[in-house]
C-alpha positions as CSV (number, residue, x, y, z in Angstrom):
1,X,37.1,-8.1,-62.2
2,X,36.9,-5.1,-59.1
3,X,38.1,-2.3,-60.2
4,X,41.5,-0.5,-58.2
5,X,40.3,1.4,-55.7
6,X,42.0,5.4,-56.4
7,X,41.0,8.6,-56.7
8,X,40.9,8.7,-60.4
9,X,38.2,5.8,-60.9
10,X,36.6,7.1,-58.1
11,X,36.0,10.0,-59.6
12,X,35.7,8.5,-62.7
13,X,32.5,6.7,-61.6
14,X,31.4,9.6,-59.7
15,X,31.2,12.1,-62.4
16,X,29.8,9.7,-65.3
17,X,26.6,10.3,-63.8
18,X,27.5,14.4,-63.6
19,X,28.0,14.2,-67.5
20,X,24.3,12.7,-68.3
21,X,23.9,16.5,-67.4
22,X,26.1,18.0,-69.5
23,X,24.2,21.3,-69.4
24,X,24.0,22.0,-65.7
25,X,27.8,21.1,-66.0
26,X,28.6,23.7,-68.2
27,X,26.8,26.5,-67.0
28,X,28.7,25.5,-63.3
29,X,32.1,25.3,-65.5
30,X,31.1,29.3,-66.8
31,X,30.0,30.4,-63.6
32,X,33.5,29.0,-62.2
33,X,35.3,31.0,-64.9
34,X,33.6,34.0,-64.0
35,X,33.9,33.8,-60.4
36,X,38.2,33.4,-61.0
37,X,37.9,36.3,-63.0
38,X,36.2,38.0,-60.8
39,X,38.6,37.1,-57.7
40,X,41.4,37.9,-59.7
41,X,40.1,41.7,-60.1
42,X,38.8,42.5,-56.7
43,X,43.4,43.1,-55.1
44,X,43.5,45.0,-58.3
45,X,41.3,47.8,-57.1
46,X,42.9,47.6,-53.2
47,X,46.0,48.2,-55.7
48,X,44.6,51.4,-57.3
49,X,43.4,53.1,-54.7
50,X,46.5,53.1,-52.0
51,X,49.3,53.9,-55.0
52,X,47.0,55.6,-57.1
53,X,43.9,57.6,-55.4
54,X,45.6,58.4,-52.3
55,X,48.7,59.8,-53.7
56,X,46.7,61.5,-56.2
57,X,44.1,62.6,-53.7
58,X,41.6,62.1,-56.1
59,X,37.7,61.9,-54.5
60,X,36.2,61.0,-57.3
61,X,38.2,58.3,-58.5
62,X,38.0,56.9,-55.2
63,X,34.2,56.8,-55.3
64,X,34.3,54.9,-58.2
65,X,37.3,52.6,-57.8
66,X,35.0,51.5,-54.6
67,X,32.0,51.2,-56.4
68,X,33.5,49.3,-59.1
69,X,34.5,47.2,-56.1
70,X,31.4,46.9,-54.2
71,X,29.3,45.6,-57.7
72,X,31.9,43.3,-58.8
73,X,31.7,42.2,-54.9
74,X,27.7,41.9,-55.7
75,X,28.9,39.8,-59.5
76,X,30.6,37.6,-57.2
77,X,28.1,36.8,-54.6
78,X,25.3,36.3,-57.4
79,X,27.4,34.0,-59.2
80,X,28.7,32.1,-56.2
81,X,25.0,31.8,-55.9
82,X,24.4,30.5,-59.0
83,X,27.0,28.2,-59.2
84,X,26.2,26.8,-55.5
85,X,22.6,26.0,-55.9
86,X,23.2,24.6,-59.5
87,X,26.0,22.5,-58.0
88,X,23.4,21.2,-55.5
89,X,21.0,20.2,-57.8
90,X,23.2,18.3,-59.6
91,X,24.9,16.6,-56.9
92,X,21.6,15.5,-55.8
93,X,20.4,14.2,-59.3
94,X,24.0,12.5,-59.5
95,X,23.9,10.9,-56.2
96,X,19.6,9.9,-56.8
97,X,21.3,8.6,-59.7
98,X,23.9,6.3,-58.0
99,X,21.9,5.1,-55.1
100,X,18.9,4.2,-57.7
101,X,21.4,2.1,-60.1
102,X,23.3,0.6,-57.1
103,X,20.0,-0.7,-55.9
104,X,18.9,-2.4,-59.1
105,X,22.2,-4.0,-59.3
106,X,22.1,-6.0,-56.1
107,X,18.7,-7.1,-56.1
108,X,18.7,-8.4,-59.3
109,X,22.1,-10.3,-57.8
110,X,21.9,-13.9,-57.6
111,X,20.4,-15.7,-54.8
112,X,24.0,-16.8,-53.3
113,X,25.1,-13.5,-52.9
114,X,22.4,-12.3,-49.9
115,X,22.8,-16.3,-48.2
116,X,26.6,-14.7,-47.5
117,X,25.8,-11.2,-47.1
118,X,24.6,-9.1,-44.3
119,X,21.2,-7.3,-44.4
120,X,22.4,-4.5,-42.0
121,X,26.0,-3.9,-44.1
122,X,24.0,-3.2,-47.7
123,X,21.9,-1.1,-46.1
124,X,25.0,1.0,-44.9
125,X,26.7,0.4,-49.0
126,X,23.2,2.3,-50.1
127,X,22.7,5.0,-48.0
128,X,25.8,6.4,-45.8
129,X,28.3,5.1,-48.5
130,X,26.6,6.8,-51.5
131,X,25.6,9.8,-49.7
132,X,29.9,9.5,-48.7
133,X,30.3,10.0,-52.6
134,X,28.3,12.8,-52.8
135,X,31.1,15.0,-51.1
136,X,32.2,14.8,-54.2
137,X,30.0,16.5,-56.5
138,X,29.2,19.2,-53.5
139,X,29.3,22.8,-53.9
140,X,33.1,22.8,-51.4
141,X,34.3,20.4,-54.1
142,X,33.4,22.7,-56.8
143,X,34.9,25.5,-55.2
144,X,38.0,23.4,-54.9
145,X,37.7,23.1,-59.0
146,X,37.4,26.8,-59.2
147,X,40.1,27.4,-56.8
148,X,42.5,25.1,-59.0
149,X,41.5,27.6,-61.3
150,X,42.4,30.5,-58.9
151,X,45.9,28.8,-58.1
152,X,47.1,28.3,-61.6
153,X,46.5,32.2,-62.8
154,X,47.7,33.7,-59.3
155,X,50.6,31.3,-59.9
156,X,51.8,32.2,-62.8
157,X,51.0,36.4,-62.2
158,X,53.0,36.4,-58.5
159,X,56.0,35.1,-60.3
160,X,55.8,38.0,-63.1
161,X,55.1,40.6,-60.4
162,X,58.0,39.4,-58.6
163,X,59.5,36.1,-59.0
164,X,62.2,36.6,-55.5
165,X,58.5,36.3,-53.6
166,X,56.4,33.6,-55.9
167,X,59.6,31.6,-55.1
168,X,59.3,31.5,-51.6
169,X,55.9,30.9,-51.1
170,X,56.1,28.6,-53.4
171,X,58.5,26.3,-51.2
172,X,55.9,25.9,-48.7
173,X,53.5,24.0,-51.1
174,X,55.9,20.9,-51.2
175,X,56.0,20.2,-47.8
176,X,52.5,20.2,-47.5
177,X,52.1,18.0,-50.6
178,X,54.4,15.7,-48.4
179,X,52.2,16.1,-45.3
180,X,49.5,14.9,-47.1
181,X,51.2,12.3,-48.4
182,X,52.1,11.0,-44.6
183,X,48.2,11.9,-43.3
184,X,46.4,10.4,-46.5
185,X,46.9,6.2,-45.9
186,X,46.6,6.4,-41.5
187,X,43.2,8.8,-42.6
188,X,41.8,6.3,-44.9
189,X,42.9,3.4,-42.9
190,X,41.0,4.3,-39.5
191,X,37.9,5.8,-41.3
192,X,37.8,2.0,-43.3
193,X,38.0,0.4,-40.0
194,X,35.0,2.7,-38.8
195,X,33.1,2.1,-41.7
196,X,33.3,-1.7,-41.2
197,X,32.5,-1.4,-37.6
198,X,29.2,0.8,-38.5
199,X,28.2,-1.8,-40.5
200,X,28.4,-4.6,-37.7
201,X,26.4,-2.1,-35.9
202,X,23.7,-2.0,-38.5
203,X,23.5,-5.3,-38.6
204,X,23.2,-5.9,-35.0
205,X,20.3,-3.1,-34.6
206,X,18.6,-4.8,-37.4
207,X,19.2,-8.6,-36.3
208,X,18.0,-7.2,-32.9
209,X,14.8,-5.0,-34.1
210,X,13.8,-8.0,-36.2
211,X,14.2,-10.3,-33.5
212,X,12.9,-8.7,-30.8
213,X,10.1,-11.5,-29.6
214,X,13.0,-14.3,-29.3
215,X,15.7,-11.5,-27.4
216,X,12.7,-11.1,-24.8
217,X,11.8,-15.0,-24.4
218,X,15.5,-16.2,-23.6
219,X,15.8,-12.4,-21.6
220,X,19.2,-11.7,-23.8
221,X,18.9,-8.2,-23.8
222,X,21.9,-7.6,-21.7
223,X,23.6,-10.0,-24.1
224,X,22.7,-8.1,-27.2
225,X,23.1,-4.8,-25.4
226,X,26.9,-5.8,-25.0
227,X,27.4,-7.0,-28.3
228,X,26.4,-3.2,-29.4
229,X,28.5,-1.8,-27.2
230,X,31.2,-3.3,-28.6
231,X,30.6,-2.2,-31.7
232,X,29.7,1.4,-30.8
233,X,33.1,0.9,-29.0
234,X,35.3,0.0,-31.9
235,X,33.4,2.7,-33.8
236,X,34.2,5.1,-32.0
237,X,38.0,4.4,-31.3
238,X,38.5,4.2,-35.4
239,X,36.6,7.3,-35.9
240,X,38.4,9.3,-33.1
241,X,41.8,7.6,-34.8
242,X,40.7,9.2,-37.8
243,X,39.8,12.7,-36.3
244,X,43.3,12.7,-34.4
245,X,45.3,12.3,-37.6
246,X,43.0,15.2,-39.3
247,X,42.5,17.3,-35.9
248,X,47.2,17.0,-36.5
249,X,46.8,17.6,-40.5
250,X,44.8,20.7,-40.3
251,X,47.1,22.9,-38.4
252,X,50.1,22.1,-39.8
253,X,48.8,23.3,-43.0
254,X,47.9,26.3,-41.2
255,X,51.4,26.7,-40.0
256,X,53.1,26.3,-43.4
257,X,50.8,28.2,-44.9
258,X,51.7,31.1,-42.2
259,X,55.1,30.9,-42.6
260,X,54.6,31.4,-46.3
261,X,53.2,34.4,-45.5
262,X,55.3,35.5,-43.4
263,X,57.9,34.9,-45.6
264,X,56.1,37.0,-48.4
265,X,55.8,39.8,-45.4
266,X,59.6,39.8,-44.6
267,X,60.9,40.6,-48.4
268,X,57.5,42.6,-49.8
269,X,58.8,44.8,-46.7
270,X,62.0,44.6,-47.6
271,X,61.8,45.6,-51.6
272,X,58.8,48.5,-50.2
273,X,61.7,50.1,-48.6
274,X,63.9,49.7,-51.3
275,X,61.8,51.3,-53.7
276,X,61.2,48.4,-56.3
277,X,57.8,47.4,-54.8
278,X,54.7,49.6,-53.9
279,X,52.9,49.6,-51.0
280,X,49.6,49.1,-52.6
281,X,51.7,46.3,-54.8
282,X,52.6,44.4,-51.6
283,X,49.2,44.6,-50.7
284,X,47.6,43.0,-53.5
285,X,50.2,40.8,-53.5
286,X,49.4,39.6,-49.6
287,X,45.9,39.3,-51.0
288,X,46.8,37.4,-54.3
289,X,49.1,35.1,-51.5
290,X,46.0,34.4,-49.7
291,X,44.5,33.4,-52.9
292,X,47.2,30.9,-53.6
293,X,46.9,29.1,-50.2
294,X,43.2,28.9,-49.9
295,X,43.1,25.9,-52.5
296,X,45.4,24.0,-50.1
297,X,44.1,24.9,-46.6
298,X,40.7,23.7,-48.5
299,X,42.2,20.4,-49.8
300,X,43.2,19.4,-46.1
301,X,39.6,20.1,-44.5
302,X,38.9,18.4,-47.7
303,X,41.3,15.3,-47.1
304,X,38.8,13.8,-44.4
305,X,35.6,14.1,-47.0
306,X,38.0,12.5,-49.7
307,X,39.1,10.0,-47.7
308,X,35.9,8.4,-46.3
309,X,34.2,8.9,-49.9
310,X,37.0,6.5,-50.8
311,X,36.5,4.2,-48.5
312,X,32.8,4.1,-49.5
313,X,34.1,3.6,-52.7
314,X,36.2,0.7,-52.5
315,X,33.0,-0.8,-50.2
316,X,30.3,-0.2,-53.3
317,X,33.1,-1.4,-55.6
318,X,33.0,-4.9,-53.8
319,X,29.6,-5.2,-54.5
320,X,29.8,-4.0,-57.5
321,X,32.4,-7.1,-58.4
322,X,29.7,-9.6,-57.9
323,X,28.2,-11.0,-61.0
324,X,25.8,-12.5,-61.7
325,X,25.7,-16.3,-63.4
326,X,22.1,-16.8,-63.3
327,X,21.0,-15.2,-66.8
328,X,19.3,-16.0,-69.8
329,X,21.0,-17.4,-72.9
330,X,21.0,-15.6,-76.2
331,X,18.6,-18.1,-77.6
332,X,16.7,-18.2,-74.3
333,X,12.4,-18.8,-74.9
334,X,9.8,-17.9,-73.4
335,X,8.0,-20.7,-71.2
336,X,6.2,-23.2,-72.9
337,X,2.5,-23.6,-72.5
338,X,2.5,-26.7,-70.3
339,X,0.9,-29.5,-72.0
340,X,3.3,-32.5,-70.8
341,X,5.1,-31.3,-67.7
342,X,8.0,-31.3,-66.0
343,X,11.0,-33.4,-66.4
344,X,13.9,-34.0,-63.9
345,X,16.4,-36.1,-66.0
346,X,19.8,-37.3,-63.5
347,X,19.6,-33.8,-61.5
348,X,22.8,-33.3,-59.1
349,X,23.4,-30.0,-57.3
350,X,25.7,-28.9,-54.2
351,X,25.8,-25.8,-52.5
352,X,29.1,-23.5,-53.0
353,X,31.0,-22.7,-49.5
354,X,32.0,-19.0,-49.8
355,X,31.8,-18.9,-53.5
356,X,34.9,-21.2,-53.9
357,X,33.6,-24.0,-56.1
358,X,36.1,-26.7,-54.6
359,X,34.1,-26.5,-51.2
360,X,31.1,-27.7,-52.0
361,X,28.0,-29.3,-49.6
362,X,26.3,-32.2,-52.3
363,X,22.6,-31.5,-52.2
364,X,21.1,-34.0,-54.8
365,X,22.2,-36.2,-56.8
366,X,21.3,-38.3,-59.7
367,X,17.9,-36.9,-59.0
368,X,14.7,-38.0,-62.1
369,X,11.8,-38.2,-61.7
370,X,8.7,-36.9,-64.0
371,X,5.8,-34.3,-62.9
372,X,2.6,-34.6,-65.7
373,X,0.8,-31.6,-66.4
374,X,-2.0,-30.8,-63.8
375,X,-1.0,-33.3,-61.8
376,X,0.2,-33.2,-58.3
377,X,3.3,-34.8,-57.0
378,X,4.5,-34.6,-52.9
379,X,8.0,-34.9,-51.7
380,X,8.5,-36.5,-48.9
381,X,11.5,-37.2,-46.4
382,X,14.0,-36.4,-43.6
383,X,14.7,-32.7,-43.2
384,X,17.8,-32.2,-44.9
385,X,17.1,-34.7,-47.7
386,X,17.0,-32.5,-50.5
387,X,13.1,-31.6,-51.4
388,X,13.7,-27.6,-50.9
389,X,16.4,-27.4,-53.1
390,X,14.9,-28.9,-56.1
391,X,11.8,-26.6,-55.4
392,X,15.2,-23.5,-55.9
393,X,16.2,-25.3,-58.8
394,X,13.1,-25.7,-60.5
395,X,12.4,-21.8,-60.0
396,X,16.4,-21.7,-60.8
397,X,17.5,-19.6,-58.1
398,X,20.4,-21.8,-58.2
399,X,21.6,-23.7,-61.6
400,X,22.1,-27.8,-62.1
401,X,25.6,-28.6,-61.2
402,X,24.4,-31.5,-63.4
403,X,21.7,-33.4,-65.2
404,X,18.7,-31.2,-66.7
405,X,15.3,-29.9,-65.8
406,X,12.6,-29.3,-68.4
407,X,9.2,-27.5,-69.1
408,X,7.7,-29.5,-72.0
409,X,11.1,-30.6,-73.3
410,X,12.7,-27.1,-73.3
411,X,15.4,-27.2,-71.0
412,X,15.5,-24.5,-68.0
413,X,18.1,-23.0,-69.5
414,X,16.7,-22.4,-72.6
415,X,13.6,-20.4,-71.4
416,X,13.7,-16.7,-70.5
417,X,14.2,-16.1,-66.3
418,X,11.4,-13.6,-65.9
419,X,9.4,-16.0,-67.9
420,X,9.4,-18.8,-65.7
421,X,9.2,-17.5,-62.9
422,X,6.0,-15.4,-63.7
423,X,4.8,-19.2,-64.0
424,X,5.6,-20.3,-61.1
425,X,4.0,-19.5,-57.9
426,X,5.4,-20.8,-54.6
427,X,3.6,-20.8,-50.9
428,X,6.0,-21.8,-48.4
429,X,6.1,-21.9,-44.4
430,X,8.2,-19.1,-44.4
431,X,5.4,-16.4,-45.3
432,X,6.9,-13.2,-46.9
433,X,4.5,-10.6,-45.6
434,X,5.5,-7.0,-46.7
435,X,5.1,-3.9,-44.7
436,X,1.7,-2.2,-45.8
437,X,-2.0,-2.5,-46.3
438,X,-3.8,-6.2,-47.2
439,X,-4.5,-5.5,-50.8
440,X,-0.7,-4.5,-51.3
441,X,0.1,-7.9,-49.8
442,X,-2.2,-10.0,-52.2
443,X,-1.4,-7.9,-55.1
444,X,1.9,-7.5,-54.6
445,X,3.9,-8.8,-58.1
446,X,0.3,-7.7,-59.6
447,X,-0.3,-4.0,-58.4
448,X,-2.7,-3.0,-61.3
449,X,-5.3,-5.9,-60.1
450,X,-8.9,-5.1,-59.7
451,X,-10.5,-4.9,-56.3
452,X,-12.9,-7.3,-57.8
453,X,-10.3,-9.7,-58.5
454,X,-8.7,-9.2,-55.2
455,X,-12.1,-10.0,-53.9
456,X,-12.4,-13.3,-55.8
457,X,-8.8,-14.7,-55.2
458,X,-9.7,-13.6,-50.9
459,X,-12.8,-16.0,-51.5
460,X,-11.3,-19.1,-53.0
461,X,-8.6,-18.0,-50.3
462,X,-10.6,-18.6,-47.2
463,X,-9.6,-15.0,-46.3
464,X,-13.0,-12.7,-47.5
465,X,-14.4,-12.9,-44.2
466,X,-11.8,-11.9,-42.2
467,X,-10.9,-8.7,-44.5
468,X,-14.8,-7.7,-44.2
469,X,-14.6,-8.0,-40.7
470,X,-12.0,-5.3,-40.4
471,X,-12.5,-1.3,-40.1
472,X,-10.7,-0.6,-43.7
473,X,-10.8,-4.2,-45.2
474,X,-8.9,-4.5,-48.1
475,X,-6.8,-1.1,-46.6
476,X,-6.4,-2.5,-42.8
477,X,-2.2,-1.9,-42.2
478,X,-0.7,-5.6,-41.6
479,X,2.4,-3.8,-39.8
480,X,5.9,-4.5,-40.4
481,X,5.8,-8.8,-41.3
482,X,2.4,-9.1,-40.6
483,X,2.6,-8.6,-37.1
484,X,-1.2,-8.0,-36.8
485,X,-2.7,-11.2,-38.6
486,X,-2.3,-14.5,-37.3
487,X,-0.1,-17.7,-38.9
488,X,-3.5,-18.6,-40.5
489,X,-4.3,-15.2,-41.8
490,X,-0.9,-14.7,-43.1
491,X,-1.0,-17.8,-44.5
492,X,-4.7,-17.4,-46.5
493,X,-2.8,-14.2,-47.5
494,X,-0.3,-15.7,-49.3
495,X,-2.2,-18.3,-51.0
496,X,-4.7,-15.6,-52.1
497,X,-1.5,-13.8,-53.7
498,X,-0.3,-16.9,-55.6
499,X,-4.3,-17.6,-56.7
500,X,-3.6,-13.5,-58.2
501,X,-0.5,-14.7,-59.9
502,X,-2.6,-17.5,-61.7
503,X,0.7,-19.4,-62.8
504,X,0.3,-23.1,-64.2
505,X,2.7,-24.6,-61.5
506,X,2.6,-24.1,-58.1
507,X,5.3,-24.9,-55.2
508,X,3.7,-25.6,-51.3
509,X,7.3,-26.1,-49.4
510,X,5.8,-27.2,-46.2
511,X,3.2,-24.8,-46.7
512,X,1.0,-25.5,-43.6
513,X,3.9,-26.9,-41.6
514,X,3.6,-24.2,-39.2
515,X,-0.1,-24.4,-38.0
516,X,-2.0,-26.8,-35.9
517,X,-4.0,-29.5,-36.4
518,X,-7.1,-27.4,-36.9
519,X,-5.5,-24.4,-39.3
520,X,-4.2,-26.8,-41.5
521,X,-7.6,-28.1,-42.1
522,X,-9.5,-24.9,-42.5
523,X,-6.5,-23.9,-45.0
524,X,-6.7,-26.9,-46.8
525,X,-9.9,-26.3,-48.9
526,X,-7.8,-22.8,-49.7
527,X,-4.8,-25.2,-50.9
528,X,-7.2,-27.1,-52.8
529,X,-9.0,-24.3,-54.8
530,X,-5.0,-23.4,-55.6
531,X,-4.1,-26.5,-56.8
532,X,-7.2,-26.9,-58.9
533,X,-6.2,-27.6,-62.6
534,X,-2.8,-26.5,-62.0
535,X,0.6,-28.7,-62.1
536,X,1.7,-28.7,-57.9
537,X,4.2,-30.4,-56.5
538,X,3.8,-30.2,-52.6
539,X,6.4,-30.8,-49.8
540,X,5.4,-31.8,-46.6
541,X,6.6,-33.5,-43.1
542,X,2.8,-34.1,-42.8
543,X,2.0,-37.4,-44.4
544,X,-1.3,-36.8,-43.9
545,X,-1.9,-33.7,-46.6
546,X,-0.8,-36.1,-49.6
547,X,-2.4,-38.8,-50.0
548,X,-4.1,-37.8,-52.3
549,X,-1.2,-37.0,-54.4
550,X,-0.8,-38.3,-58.1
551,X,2.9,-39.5,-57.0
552,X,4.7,-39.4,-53.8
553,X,8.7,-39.0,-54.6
554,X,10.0,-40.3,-51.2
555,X,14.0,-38.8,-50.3
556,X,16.9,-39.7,-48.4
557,X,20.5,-37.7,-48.4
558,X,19.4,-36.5,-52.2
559,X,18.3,-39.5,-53.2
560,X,14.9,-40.6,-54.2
561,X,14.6,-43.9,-52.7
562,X,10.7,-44.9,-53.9
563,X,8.6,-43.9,-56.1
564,X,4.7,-44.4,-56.2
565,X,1.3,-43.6,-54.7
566,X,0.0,-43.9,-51.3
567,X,-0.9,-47.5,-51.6
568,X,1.9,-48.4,-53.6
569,X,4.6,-47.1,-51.0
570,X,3.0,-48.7,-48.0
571,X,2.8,-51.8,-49.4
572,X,7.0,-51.4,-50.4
573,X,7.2,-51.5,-46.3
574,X,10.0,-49.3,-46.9
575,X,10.8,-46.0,-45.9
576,X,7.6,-44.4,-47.0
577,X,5.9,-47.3,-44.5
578,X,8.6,-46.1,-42.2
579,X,7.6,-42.4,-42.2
580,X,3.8,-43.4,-42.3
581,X,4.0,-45.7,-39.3
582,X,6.2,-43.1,-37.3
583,X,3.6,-40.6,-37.6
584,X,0.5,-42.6,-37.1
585,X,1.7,-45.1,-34.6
């Protein structure tokens, strides 16, 4: 359930990452103490000297009343010092902290959750939203803590000193409480509205970066260029909202705060020339004034840094509320050494619309069919027929809406996640090619791999050659989705990486789909050294590439309509023959 989003949880899950260091906490919580203290004294020689010294025309004691005042000036400096740079280094170790654990969360989220979120809008959740939260745990907001401090003792000494003053001053500080009251929702409201519009802006730059090779075929670059604007637009009307509301907050503050003061100057004056109050009194009581307003002309420049933190907030929060369903059981296994193979027993799956369970797109359905160990099986049919998604299940990205899928007889459910999947290995059209050197792309999953062995799986690979041909072979930069290497190259690449992962099952979704005629065929012996003595199940539009499959599982609308091998199926004249004939004709 997502939590409410206020102030107290905010801070809440702020500062549980503050108290994993309990002992820079405390040494900030002393240094806070001595730096009121220290405050407190500083009016108390001004005090001295002017109803004191002067009267007395004492030199000496004036020497050291201001020398007393100029060290504990230096006390305070040090241990504003102190307490600033400690405060830093915990609120970056607290903030580290939160972007590192908000991170592990969503991408161990299940696969649903990124098919309906937005690439650009998480990257805004894990940087500008947690570094919002780390206003939080800044050196200002520990000053504010220290202030509180400040407030409370000043408080309580003005009204002993003289309680006809404290009283008056203290009638300013409701109105301002009410003036924040008023400013704190319109704030909040117009800094969440920015917030979401710099997120559709992040998206849009990294839709657009990504996509830059298909903006400058169809020439849309005045197209995309308005769709930022826009953006940029509403961004900037929310923000300058926001501003408007704080640029009007600020100086009222100011104002009541001045009136106060004015106030305080009025009777002090007054009682000075009745003879109850001191000069040097009033003084120090204009300085301990100051002291009382400070904490609330901080909280208002303050308001806008609280605000937008809780906006970020209630944004992480949201995240934070998805949950995962994908998990293993308590009695969960770890996978089986395949010795049988893989069972599909009445398998039915649909797709959830927006997480609501009664919308639901039907993917499968009533879907068996057996896979022998070291054996391969093809799926073949119309796009849209359901092959992909029982390649998701099978790796259970998604789980059965019903029937049951098992590895030698233990049911998916029943074996550990990280476990299956480390024995599965899938090589698909759509070739995930990470920004960095070669070896990093065929190692990736398997970083502590040997160059030897990176060598061996490039060989069986097809890709050996081409890496020794290169300036820094196995160290050559690929550049941000392999922009550098070919659909061949890229392709070799990723076969080479699932050769690393040596996993008894392997998945080709339409693995050479996207290369001609001639690619295919040079990738094929690769394919082949792959599938050698390993349990594969292949999809492909291609008829060509299976028929040398164990079993062709022929599909229709999540169906499998025919069952058999290559000879089998053509001599059925059904839709197999269909597919064949369409192909070949």
């Amino acid at each position: 359930m997502e939590k409410e989003v206020t102030l107290g949880n905010m801070f809440r899950y702020v500062f549980a990452t503050v108290l994993q260091r309990k002992g820079l906490l405390v040494v900030n919580v002393v240094a806070l103490l001595i730096i009121t203290g220290l405050q407190f004294i500083i009016p108390q020689f001004t005090q001295h000297i002017i109803d004191t010294v002067i009267p007395d025309r004492n030199v000496n004691q004036l020497f050291v009343s201001v020398g007393l005042m100029l060290l504990t000036v230096i006390m305070l400096g040090l241990f504003n010092f102190v307490s600033g740079y400690l405060m830093s280094v915990l609120s970056q170790n607290s903030v580290t902290t939160l972007r590192k654990n908000l991170y592990a969360y969503i991408i161990r989220l299940d696969t649903h959750f990124f098919e309906s979120s937005k690439t650009g809008d998480l990257m805004v959740r894990l940087t500008q939203d947690i570094n919002n939260l780390q206003s939080l745990i800044s050196p200002s907001m520990l000053a504010m803590v220290g202030n509180l401090l400040t407030f409370v003792g000043v408080l309580i000494f003005i009204f002993i000193v003289n309680w006809q003053m404290a009283l008056a001053v203290s009638v300013t500080l409701p109105i301002i409480f009410l003036l924040y009251r008023f400013f704190r929702s319109r704030i909040r409201d117009s800094f969440k509205a920015a917030r979401t519009s710099q997120a559709k802006m992040s998206n849009q730059m990294q839709n657009t970066l990504t996509e830059i090779e298909l903006i400058k075929s169809y020439t849309s670059e005045d197209a995309e260029e308005n769709r930022f604007n826009e953006y940029a637009d509403e961004n900037k009307k929310y923000t300058i909202t926001a501003n408007k509301y704080q640029a009007i907050f600020s100086p009222l503050v100011d104002l009541v705060n001045y009136f106060g003061t004015a106030v305080i100057l009025l009777l002090g004056a007054y009682f000075v020339m009745q003879g109850s109050l001191k000069v040097g009194q009033l003084v120090a009581y204009m300085s301990y004034v100051v002291m009382l307003q400070n904490p609330v002309a901080q909280a208002a420049r303050l308001l806008n840094q609280l605000q937008q933190a809780l906006v970020s907030y209630g944004r992480i929060m949201e995240v934070l509320a998805a949950k995962r369903e994908i998990v293993d059981s308590p009695t969960a296994q770890p996978f089986p050494t395949l010795q049988t193979g893989i069972t599909l027993q009445n398998v039915s799956f649909a797709y959830d619309t927006e997480y609501r369970k009664e919308d639901t797109i039907a993917a499968i359905q009533d879907v068996s069919f057996q896979v022998p160990a070291q054996q391969t099986i093809a799926l073949v049919g119309h796009s849209g027929s359901g092959k992909t998604t029982i390649t998701k299940l099978l790796d259970r990205l998604y789980d059965l809406s019903g029937g049951s899928i098992a590895y030698d007889g233990v049911e998916i459910q029943q074996i550990q996640l990280e476990s299956l999947r480390q024995n599965i290995a899938i090589v698909s059209q759509d070739i995930n090619i990470i920004d960095g050197t070669i070896r990093d792309n065929i190692t990736y999953g398997h970083q502590d791999a040997t160059d030897e062995e990176v060598w061996e799986v490039a060989q069986l690979a097809d890709i050996a050659e081409f890496i020794h041909t290169l300036p820094q072979e196995l160290t050559t930069q690929v550049g941000e989705r392999g922009v550098k290497l070919s659909g061949g190259q890229k392709q070799r690449i990723s076969i080479a990486r699932a050769l690393l992962k040596d996993a008894p099952i392997i998945i080709l979704d339409e693995a050479t789909a996207a290369l001609d005629n001639e690619s295919e065929k040079a990738i094929q012996h690769a394919l082949d050294n792959l599938m050698q003595q390993r349990t594969s199940i292949v999809i492909a539009h291609r008829l060509s590439t299976v028929h040398n499959a164990d079993n062709i599982i022929v599909m229709d609308a999540g169906h499998v309509v025919e069952q058999g091998n290559h000879k089998q199926l053509l001599a059925l004249n059904g839709q197999y023959r269909q597919l064949y004939d369409a192909q070949f004709e």
